[in-house]
C-alpha positions as CSV (number, residue, x, y, z in Angstrom):
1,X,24.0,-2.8,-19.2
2,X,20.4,-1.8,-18.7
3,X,19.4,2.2,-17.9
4,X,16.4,1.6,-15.8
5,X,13.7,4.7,-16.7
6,X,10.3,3.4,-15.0
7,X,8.6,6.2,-13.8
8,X,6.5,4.3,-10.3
9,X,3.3,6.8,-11.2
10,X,1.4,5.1,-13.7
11,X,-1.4,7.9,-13.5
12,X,-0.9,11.4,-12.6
13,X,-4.0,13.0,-11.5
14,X,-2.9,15.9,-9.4
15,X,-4.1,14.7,-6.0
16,X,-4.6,11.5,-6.8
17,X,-2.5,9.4,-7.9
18,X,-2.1,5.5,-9.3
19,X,1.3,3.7,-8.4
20,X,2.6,0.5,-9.7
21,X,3.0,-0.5,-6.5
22,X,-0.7,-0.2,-5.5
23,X,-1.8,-2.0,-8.1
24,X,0.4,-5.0,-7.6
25,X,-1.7,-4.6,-3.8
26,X,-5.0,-4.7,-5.2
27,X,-4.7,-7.5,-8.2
28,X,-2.3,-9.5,-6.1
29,X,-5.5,-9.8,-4.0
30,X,-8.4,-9.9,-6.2
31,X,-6.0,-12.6,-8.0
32,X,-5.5,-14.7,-5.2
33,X,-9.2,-14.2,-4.3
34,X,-10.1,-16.0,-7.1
35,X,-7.5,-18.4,-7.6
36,X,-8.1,-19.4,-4.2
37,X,-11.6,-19.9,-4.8
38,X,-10.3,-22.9,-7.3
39,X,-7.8,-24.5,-4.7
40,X,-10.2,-24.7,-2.0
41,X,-12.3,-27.1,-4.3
42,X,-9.2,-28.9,-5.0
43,X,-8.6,-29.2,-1.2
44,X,-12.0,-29.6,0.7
45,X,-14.2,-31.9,-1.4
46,X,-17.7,-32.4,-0.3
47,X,-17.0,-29.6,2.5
48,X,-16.5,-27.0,-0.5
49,X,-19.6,-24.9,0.2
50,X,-19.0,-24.0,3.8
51,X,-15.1,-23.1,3.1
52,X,-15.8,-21.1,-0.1
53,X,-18.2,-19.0,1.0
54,X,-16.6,-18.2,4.4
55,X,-13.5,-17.5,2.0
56,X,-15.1,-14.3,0.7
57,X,-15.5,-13.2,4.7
58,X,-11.6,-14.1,5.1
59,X,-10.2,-12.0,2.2
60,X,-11.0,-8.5,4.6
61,X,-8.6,-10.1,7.5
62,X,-6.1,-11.0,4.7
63,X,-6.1,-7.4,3.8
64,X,-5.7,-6.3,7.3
65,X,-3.5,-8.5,8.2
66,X,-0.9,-8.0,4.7
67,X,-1.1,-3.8,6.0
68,X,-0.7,-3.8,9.4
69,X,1.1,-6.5,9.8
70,X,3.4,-5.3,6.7
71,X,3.9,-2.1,8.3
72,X,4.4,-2.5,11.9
73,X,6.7,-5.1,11.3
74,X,8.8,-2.7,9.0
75,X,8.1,-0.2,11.8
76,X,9.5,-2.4,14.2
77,X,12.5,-4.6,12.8
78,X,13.5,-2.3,10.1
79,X,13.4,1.4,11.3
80,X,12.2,1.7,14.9
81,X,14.2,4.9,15.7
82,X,12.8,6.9,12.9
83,X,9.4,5.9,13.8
84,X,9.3,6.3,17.7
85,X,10.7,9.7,16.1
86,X,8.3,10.4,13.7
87,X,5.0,8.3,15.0
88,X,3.0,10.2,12.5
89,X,5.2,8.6,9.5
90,X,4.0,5.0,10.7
91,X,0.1,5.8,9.0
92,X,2.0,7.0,5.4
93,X,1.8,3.4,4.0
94,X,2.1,4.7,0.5
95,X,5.5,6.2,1.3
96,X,6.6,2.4,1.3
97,X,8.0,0.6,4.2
98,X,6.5,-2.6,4.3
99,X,8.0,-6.1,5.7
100,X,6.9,-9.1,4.2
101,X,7.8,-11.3,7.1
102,X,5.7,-9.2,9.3
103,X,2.8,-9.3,6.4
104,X,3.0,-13.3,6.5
105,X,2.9,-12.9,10.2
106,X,-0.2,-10.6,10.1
107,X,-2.5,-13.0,8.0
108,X,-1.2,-16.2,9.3
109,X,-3.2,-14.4,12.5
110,X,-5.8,-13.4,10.9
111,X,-6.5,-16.5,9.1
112,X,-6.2,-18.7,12.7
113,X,-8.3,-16.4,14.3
114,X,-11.3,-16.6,11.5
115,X,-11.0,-20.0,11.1
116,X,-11.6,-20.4,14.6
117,X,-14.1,-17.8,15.4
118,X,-16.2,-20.3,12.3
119,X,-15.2,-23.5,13.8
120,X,-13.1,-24.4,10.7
121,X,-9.8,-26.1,9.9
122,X,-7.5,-23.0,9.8
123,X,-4.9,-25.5,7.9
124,X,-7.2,-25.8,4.7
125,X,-6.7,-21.6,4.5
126,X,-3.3,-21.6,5.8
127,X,-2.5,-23.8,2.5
128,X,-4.7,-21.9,0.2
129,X,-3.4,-18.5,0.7
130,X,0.4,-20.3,0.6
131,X,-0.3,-21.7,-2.9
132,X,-1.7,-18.3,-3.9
133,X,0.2,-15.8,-2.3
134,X,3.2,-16.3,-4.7
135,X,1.0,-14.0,-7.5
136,X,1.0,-11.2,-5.0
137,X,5.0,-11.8,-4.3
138,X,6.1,-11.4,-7.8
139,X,3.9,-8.6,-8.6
140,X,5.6,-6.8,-5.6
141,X,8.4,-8.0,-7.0
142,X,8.6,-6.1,-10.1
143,X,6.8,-3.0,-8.8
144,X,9.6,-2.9,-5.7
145,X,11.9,-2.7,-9.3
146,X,9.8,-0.2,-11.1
147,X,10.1,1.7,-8.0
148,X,14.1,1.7,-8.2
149,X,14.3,0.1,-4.4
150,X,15.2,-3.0,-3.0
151,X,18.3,-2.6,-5.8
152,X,20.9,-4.9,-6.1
153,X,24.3,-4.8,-5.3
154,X,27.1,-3.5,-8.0
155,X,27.9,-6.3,-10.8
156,X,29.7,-6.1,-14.3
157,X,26.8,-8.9,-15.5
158,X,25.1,-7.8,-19.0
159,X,22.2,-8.0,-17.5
160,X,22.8,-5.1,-14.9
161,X,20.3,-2.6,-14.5
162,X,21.7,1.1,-13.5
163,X,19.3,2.8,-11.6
164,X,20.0,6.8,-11.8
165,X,17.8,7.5,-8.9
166,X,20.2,5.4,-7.0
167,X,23.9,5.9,-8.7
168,X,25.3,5.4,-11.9
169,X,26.8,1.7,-11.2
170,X,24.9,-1.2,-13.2
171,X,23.8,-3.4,-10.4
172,X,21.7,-7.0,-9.7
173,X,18.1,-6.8,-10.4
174,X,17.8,-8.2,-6.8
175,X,13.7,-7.7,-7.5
176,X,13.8,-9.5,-10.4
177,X,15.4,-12.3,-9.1
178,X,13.1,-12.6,-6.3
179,X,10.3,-12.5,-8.7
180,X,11.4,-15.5,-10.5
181,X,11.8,-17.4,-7.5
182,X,9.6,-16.4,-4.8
183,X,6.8,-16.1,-7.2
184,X,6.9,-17.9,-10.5
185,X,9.0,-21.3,-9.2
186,X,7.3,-21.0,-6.0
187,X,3.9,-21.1,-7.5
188,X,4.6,-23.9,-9.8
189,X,5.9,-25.9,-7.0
190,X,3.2,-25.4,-4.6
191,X,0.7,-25.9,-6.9
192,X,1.9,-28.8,-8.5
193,X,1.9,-30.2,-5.3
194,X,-1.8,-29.1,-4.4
195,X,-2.8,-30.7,-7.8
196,X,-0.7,-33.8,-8.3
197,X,-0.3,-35.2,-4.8
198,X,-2.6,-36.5,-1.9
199,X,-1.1,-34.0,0.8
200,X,-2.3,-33.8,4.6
201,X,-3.7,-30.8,5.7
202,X,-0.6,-28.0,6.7
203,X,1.4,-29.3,4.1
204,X,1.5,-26.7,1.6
205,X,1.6,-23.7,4.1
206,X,5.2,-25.9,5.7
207,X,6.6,-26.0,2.4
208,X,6.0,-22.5,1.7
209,X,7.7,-21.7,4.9
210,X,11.0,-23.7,3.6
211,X,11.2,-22.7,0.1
212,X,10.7,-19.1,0.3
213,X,12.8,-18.7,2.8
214,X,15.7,-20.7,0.9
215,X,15.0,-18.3,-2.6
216,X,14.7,-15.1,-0.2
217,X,18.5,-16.1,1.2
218,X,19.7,-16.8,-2.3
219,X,18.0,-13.5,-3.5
220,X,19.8,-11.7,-0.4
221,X,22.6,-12.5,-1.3
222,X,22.6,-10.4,-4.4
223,X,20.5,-7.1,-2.6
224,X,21.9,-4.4,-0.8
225,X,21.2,-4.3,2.6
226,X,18.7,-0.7,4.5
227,X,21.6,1.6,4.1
228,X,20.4,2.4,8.2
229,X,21.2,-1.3,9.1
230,X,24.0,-2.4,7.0
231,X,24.7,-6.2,7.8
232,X,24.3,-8.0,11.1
233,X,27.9,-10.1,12.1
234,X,29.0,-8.4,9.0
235,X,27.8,-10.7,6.8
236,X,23.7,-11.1,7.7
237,X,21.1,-8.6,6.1
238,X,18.3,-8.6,8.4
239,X,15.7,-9.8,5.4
240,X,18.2,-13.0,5.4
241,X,18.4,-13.8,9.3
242,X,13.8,-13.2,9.3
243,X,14.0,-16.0,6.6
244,X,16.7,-18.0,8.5
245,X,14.4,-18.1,11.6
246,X,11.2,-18.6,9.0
247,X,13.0,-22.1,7.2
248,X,14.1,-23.7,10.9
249,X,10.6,-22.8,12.1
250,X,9.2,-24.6,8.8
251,X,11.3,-27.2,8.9
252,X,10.3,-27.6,13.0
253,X,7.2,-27.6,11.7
254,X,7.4,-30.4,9.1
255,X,8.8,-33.1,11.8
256,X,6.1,-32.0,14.0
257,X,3.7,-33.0,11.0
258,X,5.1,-35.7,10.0
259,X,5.4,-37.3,13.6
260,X,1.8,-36.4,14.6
261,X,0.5,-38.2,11.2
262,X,2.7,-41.6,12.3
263,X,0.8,-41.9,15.3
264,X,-2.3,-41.5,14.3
């Protein structure tokens, strides 16, 4: 077994602080920012110049969109009653309480409305930020586990990690799990995809819609559930049933795709 002793503060100033989880904020975006730079060329072609420099002007509703979006969906699907309770907690972002279905939702809107407010193809972005957004996910991902939440369920495994903020039972390293396949297998997929393949425009975002969704109900399957929900049917964590709704609305998505390029 593994005795988990990550301390989330990387950096003690007094009043100021720098948390692990912070910085997996700010590189996942300055990451993507650049990485993204490189699959728009892939993408675009001869229409390079207009996308990539509009691109800069996009990353500020990205970032909008990842925090409120992140955090009023956790406000809202997650923990409503604590919030309507406590409507001063909702602006404490750094207490943690972000949704990453309500992130996704949050920039998807953002992106559409920037792309049409510059009369350009909001597809092109949509599959950019897909192919780069797995970065960000895993380095969530592992500071959600230096953080000691999102744990795992109990196992006997070697590999189980006790966390003694939580209890003294090894458990799954549910974030670690999601790290491997929401972010590393994810991005090599998606991006071998981008690179290797003639794909039409949407693509990319679809199959990022499918695939995580299918590694976040694996991963779920091994996490414990928001000790204030429990399971839904007794059997459904609420992360699971976002992701089942996510992969039919992908996969609705795909036919619709796939229909409209056979007529064209």
């Amino acid at each position: 077994m593994i005795l988990h002793n990550f301390d989330p503060i990387l950096i003690d100033f007094g009043l100021i602080q720098i948390r692990w989880y912070s910085l997996a904020y700010i590189f996942g975006i300055l990451i993507g920012w650049w990485y993204g730079k490189i699959i728009l060329v892939k993408q675009v072609g001869q229409d390079q110049s207009v996308y990539l420099s509009k691109f800069d002007d996009l990353i500020g509703y990205i970032i909008i969109g990842i925090i409120v979006g992140g955090r009023l969906g956790y406000v809202f699907v997650y923990n409503p009653t604590f919030y309507f309770d406590n409507i001063l907690e909702i602006f404490k972002i750094w207490k943690g309480g972000m949704s990453f279905h309500g992130g996704l939702l949050g920039v998807a809107l953002g992106s559409y409305i920037f792309s049409k407010k510059n009369n350009l193809n909001y597809k092109i972005y949509f599959d950019t930020i897909s192919a780069v957004a797995p970065i960000g996910i895993f380095l969530g991902r592992i500071s959600n586990f230096i953080n000691s939440e999102l744990f795992g369920s109990p196992t006997q495994k070697a590999w189980g990690v006790i966390f003694p903020k939580i209890d003294s039972l090894p458990r799954h390293p549910s974030q670690i799990y999601e790290a491997l396949l929401e972010g590393i297998l994810l991005f090599l997929i998606l991006n071998m995809l981008i690179f290797f393949r003639k794909n039409f425009n949407g693509f990319i975002s679809i199959v990022f819609l499918v695939l995580y969704s299918f590694f976040r109900i694996i991963c779920e399957q091994f996490r414990e559930p928001d000790n204030h929900m429990g399971y839904i049917f007794n059997y459904f964590s609420m992360g699971s049933i976002l992701s089942i709704i996510m992969m039919l609305f992908g996969f609705f998505l795909l036919l619709k795709f796939m229909n409209d390029e056979k007529n064209k």
